[in-house]
Phi, psi and omega in degrees: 000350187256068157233002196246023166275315199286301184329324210271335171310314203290336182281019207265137189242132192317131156271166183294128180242184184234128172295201219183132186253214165061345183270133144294064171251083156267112171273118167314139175326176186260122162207186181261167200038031137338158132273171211251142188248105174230160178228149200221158152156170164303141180302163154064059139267348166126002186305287165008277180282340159308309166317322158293302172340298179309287148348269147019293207266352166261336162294340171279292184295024163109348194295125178279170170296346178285308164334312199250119174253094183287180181184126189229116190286009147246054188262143194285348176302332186256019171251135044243112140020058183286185185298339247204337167006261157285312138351315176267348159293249191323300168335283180338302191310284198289344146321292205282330168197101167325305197287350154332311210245036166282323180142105193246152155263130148273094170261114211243073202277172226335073149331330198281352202273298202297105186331143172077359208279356184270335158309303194259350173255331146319271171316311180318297184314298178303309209270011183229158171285109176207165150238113195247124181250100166213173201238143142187178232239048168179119183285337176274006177260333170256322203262021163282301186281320176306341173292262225333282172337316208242357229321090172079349150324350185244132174267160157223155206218128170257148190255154166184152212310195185273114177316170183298331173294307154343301193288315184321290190297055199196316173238031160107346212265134167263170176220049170310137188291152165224041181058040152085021207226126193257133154283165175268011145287333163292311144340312168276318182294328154278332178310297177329308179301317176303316154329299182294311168310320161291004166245325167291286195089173194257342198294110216286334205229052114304310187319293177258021175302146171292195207280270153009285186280339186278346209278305198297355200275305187296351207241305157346283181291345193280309138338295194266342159306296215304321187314300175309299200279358202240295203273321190302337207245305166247010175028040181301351208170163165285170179293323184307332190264275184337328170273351194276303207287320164307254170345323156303293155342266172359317165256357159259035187299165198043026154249172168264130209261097191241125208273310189303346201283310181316324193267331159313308215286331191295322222296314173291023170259353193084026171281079189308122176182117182298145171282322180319316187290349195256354194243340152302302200292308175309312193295321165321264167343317174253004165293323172286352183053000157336294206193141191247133152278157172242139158254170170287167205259350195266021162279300199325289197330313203278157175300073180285139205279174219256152181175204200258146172268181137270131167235160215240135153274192174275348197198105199296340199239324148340292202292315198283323178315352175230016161266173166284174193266120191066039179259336197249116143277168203286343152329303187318296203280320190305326181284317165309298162320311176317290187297310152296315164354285185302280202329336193264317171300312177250004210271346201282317176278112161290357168282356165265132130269138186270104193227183131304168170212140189206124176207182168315098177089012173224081187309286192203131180255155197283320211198134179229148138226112223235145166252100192288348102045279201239017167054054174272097187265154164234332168213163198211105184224147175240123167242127204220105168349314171271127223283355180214097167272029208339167199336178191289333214257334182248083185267198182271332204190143170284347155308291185284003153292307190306318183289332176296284156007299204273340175301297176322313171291268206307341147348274166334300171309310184284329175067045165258131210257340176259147153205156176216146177233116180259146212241197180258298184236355168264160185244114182167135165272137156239121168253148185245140189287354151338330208133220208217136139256140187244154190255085217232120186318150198293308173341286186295314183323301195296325194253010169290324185075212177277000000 
């Protein structure tokens, strides 16, 4: 009965994509017990077409298209879900081209949904010539259960929307390296970009929407994780409560976020609803790639009680399409940037964490990074909107003093000798007797890499 759904994958001709960087991913020939490939990340971040990507570049090394069998489980023709799915899929696949089962790549977009599937890509792997590729939009449905599942046979690769280097090649701009050293025509040209990028956000098929439909595109995605991804799936809260609160959340990226404040605020709304469910619900929210918490790093180590974090959204252009107009400033989304950077940069080593840092006579440095583990710091970053902190002794405010100040101390504490404050547009090293902080525009940071 799959079988002219499967004929029409195989005729699907590669659509044009923008390549997606930050992945080592070489797939190995097709035999058994392969390793199993899943890419996780937020919907519509681009998994999908990585996957053409994927294709793409096998298809450069000779490989046909017959070989490869994409499949994508949100297509609604093949719901509600038997049991038996997949097993008549892939039966289907290899009927329609025998030598398949010779040795094939599988490619399996959003899989989590589907009954049995850790089970039949299990079996698959050991008892088939195969290579497996698959996606989906909940990190507790994949990179928790494949270790479990596969046992240790599975890499998982998280995906997010587009980084700035991305967006740059995503509109032309290049960015090549030159040892870092820029004209100020090039120089105007990422500020501009960057601008945009803290307003756009990365998520690829946003990008040359007018204002009006990204906004509403953006208000969309926000909507169908929680639905799809939160409520289908732990059914933790109503919808009516899950959106709310998810917005919420949403518009207090980089601030602090308190679920006891939420749960006043629905009950005097006439709102019935438990703090366990609305502290369920956050665990949700970021599983789902929604949203992040941060804790302070000198907490992390400890069995920390439940209170208010910082939360991070996934995407500055996410956060502003659901705020109200002029509610989310541009701190918000620069920090909010900042935060998926590392995240994109470190998130892959689960021995690093990404927190605040706070200690005695240091109210809050924005970012440690760290191995809390082995109570190990490595970076120190304060990120700050304003285009001029002029010198250590004359700065503009007793704000942007404090964040330095507060650098210099966690410096101290930490016995790190760097710190860096990345700003919109200066540029300078300050020494310190700590050491050295360097300042550095959002533009170049982002495009520096580690």
């Amino acid at each position: 009965m799959y079988e002219s759904l499967v004929a029409e994958y195989l005729e699907f001709t590669l659509p044009p994509y923008s390549p997606r960087e930050g992945f080592d991913l070489s797939l190995p020939e097709p035999g058994r017990h392969n390793i199993i490939h899943s890419i996780i990340g937020v919907r519509r971040c681009g998994k999908t077409f990585f996957m053409y990507q994927l294709m793409d570049e096998l298809k450069r090394k000779g490989v046909s298209q017959e070989r490869m069998f994409h499949f994508s489980f949100d297509d609604e023709r093949i719901m509600p879900f038997s049991d038996q799915v997949l097993s008549d899929l892939l039966d289907a696949y290899y009927k329609l081209v025998p030598q398949a089962r010779e040795g094939c790549y599988l490619f399996f977009d959003e899989i989590q949904d589907v009954p049995y599937w850790t089970n039949f890509v299990r079996r698959i792997s050991e008892q088939h010539n195969v290579t497996i590729v698959l996606t989906g939009s909940s990190s507790k449905m994949l990179s928790s259960d494949i270790p479990t599942n596969f046992r240790g046979r599975s890499l998982s690769w998280e995906m997010w929307p587009l980084s700035f280097r991305e967006f740059c090649q995503f509109k032309g701009i290049g960015t090549k390296k030159r040892d870092g050293v820029y004209t100020a025509e090039e120089r105007g040209t990422f500020e501009v970009a960057f601008d945009r990028y803290l307003e756009v956000g990365g998520f690829p098929a946003v990008q040359e929407q007018p204002v009006l439909e990204r906004v509403r595109l953006l208000q969309g995605y926000a909507s169908e994780i929680v639905t799809k991804d939160v409520l289908e799936r732990f059914g933790t809260a109503s919808f009516r409560v899950a959106d709310r609160f998810a917005r919420t959340a949403l518009r207090s990226t980089g601030l602090k976020f308190s679920v006891n404040k939420q749960v006043k605020d629905l009950r005097s709304a006439g709102i019935a609803v438990s703090d366990e469910r609305l502290y369920a619900l956050l665990d949700d929210l970021e599983d789902a790639h929604l949203l992040f918490k941060v804790s302070d790093y000198t907490l992390s180590i400890k069995d920390n009680p439940k209170s208010s974090y910082k939360v991070y959204s996934v995407d500055p252009g996410l956060s502003l399409a659901v705020a109200p107009a002029s509610h989310l400033d541009e701190g918000q989304r620069l920090e909010t940037a900042v935060f998926i950077e590392l995240k994109r940069r470190f998130g892959q080593n689960r021995m690093n964490a990404i927190a605040s840092y706070s200690a005695a006579g240091c109210p809050e440095v924005d970012f440690v990074v760290g191995d809390v583990a082995l109570c190990e710091q490595h970076q120190l970053i304060q990120v700050s909107v304003d285009a001029d902190l002029g010198s250590l002794d004359s700065l503009p405010s007793k704000r942007y003093k404090r964040e330095i100040e507060n650098l210099r101390t966690a410096m101290q504490l930490t016995k790190l000798s760097q710190g860096t404050v990345i700003t919109k547009t200066e540029e300078r090293e300050i020494e310190v007797p700590e050491g050295r902080i360097s300042v550095v525009p959002a533009w170049k940071w982002f495009l520096q890499g580690r």
